[in-house]
C-alpha positions as CSV (number, residue, x, y, z in Angstrom):
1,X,107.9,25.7,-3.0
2,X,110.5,24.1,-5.0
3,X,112.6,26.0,-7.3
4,X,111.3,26.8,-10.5
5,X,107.9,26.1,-9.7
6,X,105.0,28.8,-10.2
7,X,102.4,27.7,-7.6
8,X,100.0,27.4,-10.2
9,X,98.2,23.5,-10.3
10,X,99.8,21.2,-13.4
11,X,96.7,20.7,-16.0
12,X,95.6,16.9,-15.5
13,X,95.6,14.7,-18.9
14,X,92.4,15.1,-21.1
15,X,90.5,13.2,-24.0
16,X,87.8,13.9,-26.5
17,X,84.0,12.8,-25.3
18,X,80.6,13.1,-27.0
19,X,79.4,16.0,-25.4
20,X,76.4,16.3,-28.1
21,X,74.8,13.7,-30.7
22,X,71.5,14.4,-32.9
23,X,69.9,12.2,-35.0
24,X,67.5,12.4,-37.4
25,X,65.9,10.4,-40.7
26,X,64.1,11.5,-43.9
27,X,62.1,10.6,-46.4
28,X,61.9,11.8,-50.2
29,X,65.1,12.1,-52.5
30,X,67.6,14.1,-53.9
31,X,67.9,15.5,-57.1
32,X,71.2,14.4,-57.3
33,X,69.8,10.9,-57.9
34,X,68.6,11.8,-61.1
35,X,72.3,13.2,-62.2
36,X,73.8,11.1,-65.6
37,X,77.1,11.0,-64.3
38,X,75.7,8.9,-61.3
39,X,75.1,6.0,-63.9
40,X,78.7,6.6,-65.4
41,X,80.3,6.6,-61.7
42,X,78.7,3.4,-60.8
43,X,79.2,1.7,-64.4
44,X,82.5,2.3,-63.6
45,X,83.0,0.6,-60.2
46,X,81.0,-2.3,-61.0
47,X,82.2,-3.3,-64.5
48,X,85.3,-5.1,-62.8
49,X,83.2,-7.1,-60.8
50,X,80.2,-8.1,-63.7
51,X,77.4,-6.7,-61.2
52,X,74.3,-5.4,-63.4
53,X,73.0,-2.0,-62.9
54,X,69.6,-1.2,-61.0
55,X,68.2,0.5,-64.0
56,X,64.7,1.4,-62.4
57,X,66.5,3.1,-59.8
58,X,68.7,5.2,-61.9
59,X,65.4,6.1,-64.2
60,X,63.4,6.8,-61.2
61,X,65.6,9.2,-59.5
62,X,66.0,7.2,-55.9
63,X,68.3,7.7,-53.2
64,X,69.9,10.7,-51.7
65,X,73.1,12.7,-51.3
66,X,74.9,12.7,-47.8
67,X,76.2,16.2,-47.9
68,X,71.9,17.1,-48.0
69,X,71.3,15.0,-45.7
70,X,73.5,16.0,-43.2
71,X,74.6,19.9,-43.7
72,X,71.1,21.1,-41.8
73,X,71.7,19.0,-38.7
74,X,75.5,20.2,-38.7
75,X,73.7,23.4,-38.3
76,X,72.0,22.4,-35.0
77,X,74.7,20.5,-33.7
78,X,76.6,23.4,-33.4
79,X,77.4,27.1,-33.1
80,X,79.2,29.9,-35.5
81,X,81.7,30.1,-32.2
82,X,82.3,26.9,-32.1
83,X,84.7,25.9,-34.7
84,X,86.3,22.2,-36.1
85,X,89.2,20.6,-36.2
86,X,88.3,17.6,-38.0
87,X,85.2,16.4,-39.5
88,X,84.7,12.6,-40.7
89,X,81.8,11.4,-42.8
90,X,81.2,7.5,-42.1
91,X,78.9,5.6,-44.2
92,X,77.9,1.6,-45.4
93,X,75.8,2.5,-48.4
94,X,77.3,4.6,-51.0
95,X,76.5,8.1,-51.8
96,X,74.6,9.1,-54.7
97,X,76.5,12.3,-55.0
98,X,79.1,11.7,-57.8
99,X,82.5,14.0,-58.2
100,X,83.9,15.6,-55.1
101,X,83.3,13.9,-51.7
102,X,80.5,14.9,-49.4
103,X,83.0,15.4,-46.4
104,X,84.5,18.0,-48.4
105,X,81.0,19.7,-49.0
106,X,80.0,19.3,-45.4
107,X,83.1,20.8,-44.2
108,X,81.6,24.2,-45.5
109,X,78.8,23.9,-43.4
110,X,80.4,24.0,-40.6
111,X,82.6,26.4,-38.4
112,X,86.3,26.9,-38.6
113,X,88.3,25.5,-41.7
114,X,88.8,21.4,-40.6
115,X,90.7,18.6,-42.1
116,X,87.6,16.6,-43.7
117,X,87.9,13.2,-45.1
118,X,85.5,9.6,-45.5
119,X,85.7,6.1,-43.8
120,X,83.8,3.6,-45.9
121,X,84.1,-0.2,-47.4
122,X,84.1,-0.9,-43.7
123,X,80.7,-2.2,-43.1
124,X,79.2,-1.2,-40.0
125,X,82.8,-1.0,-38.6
126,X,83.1,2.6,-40.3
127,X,81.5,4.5,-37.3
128,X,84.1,3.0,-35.0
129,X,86.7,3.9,-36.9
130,X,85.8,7.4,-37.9
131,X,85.5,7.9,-33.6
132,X,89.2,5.8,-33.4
133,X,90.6,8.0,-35.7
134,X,89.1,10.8,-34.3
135,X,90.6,10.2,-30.6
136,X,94.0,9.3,-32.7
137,X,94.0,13.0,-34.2
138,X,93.2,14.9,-30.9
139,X,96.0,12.6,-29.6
140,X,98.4,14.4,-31.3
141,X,97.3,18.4,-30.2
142,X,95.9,19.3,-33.0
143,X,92.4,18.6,-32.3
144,X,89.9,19.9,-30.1
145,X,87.3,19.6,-31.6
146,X,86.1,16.9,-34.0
147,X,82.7,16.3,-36.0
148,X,81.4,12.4,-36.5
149,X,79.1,12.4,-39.7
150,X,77.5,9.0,-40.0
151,X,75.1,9.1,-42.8
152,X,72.8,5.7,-44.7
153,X,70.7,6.8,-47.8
154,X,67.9,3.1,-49.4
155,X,69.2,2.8,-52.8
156,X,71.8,0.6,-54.4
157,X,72.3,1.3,-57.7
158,X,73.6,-2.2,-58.7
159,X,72.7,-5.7,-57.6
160,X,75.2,-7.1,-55.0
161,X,77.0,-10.2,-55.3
162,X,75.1,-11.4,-52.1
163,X,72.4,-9.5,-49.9
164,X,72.9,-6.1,-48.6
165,X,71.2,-5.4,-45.4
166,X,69.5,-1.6,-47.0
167,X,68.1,1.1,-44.5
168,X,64.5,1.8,-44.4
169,X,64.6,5.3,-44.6
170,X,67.3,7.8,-45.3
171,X,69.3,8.7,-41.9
172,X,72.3,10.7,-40.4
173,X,73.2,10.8,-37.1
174,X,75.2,13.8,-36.0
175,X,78.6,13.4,-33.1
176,X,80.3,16.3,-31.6
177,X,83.4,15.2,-29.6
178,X,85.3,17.6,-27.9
179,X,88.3,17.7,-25.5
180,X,87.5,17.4,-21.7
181,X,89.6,17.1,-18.7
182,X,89.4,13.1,-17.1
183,X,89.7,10.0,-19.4
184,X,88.0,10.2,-23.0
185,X,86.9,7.7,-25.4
186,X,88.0,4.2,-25.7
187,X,87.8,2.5,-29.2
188,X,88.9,-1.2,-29.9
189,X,88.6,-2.7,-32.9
190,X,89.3,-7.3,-33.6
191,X,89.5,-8.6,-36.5
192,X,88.3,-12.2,-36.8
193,X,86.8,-12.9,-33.2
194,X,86.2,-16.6,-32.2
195,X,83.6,-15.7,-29.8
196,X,82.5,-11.5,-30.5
197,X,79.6,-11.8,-27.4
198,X,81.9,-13.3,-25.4
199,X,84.3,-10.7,-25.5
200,X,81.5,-8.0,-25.4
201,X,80.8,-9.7,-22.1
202,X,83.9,-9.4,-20.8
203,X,84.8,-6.2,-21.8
204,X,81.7,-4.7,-20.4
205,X,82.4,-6.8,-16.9
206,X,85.8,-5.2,-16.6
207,X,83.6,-1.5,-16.3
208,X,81.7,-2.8,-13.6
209,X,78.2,-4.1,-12.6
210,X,76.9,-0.8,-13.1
211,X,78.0,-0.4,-16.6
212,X,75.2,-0.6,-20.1
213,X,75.5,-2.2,-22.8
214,X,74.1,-1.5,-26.2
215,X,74.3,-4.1,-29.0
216,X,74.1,-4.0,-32.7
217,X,72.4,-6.1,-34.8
218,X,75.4,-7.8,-35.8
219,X,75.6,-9.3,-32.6
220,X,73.8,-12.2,-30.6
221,X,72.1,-13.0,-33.8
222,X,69.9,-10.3,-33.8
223,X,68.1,-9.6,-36.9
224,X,69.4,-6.5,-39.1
225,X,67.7,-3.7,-37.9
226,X,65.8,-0.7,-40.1
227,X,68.7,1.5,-40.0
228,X,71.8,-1.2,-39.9
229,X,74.2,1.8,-40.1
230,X,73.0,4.7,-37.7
231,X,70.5,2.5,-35.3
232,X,73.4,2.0,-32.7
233,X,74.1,5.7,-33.3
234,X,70.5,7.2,-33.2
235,X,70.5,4.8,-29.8
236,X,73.3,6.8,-28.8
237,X,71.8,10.3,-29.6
238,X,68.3,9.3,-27.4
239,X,70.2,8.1,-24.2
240,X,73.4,10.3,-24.3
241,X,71.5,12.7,-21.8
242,X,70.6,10.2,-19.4
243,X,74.0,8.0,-19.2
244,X,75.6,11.8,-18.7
245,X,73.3,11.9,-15.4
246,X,73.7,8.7,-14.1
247,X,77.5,9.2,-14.6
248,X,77.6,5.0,-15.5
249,X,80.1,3.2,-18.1
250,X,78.6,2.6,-21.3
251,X,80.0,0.5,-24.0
252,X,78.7,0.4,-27.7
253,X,79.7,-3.4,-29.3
254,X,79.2,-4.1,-33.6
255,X,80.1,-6.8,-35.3
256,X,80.3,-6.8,-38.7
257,X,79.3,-10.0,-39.9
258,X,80.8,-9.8,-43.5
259,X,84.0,-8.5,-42.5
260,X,84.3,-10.5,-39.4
261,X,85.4,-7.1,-37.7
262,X,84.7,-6.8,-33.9
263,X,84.3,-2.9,-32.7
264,X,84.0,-1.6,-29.3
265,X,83.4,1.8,-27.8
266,X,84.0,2.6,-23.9
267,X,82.1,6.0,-22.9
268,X,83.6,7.1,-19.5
């Protein structure tokens, strides 16, 4: 043995994985919808830009806040033992929920005291970059555990300046990443792609013949789907199980069409 050495065996490198992903949609509408400061908030972002209100939307009371949505599935995602480190809320449409931010909210709802924050204005791009930033984080030792909110509610409460791809029904899809001994996530994110299936292609070759691959609908001209912002995600909760048994690559491609933003995710 040389010299200083204890015998014991050096820890290999580790990364953060899914280890757990629920999904779940919802009907119906929170009362938060119906709140007057939700027509001041929006007046306010829209004026700039000379986009008219959705008026019968605001009367009705339509849409519904993200930190309802998604604090009962935080719940069943995990246990009071189990605390967080970091806990991101990703999300396309915009919360009805005016005042503080829902990832402050949902922060309570879970275990442990995490740093909470949003990624939005992204487009579909958001999720990847919540789970980028999330490997970033545990990269630096302060994370073992990190939460991935990704959250779509129907309404727009002003008309766009060109159509919006809209969920059918309200959804949240739930990630729990956690540190685990072997590789971890890979993210990779392109702005301005010549040729986005192409490099999906490749990308997927260089993990082998073996390896899935699970498209948005941003990609391959596919149509928008119900849930443009949580269907590749909700795919991801419904076949996590089995890719963890067949121990295969996966990789998760999106393209953001508007943004012209490429996004990749490599499960090991």
């Amino acid at each position: 043995m040389a010299p200083g050495t204890t015998g014991r065996p050096v820890p290999g490198p580790s990364g953060l994985r899914i280890t757990r992903a629920l999904a779940r949609r919802f009907d119906g509408r929170s009362e938060t919808s119906l709140d007057p400061d939700l027509r001041v908030f929006v007046s306010d972002l829209v004026r700039p830009h000379g986009l008219p209100l959705r008026e019968d939307l605001l009367s009705e009371g339509v849409g519904h806040s993200y930190e309802e949505l998604a604090a009962g599935l935080l719940g069943e995602a995990l246990a009071e033992d189990e605390p967080v480190d970091l806990l991101i809320l990703a999300f396309d449409t915009p919360d009805v929920r005016p005042g503080a931010p829902s990832s402050l909210a949902l922060s309570r709802s879970v275990p442990g005291t995490p740093l909470a924050f949003a990624v939005c204005d992204q487009g579909t791009a958001a999720a990847f970059t919540a789970l980028r930033l999330a490997v970033d984080h545990h990269r630096t030792g302060a994370c073992r555990r990190a939460v991935v909110v990704l959250a779509e509610q129907t309404a727009l409460h002003y008309v766009p300046s060109a159509p919006v791809a809209l969920p059918e029904r309200h959804a949240v899809v739930v990630l729990v990443c956690e540190e685990a001994p072997g590789p971890g996530l890979t993210v990779r994110q392109l702005t301005g792609a010549p040729a986005p299936e192409e490099a999906v292609r490749a990308e997927a070759a260089a993990l082998g013949p073996g390896a899935e691959v699970v498209p948005d609908g941003g990609l391959a001209g596919r149509q928008p789907p119900a849930q443009p912002f949580t269907g590749l995600w909700a795919a991801l909760a419904e076949r996590l199980p089995r890719w963890r048994a067949e121990e295969r690559p996966v990789l998760l491609a999106g393209y953001d069409r508007r943004l012209g933003v490429l996004s990749t995710l490599t499960l090991p």
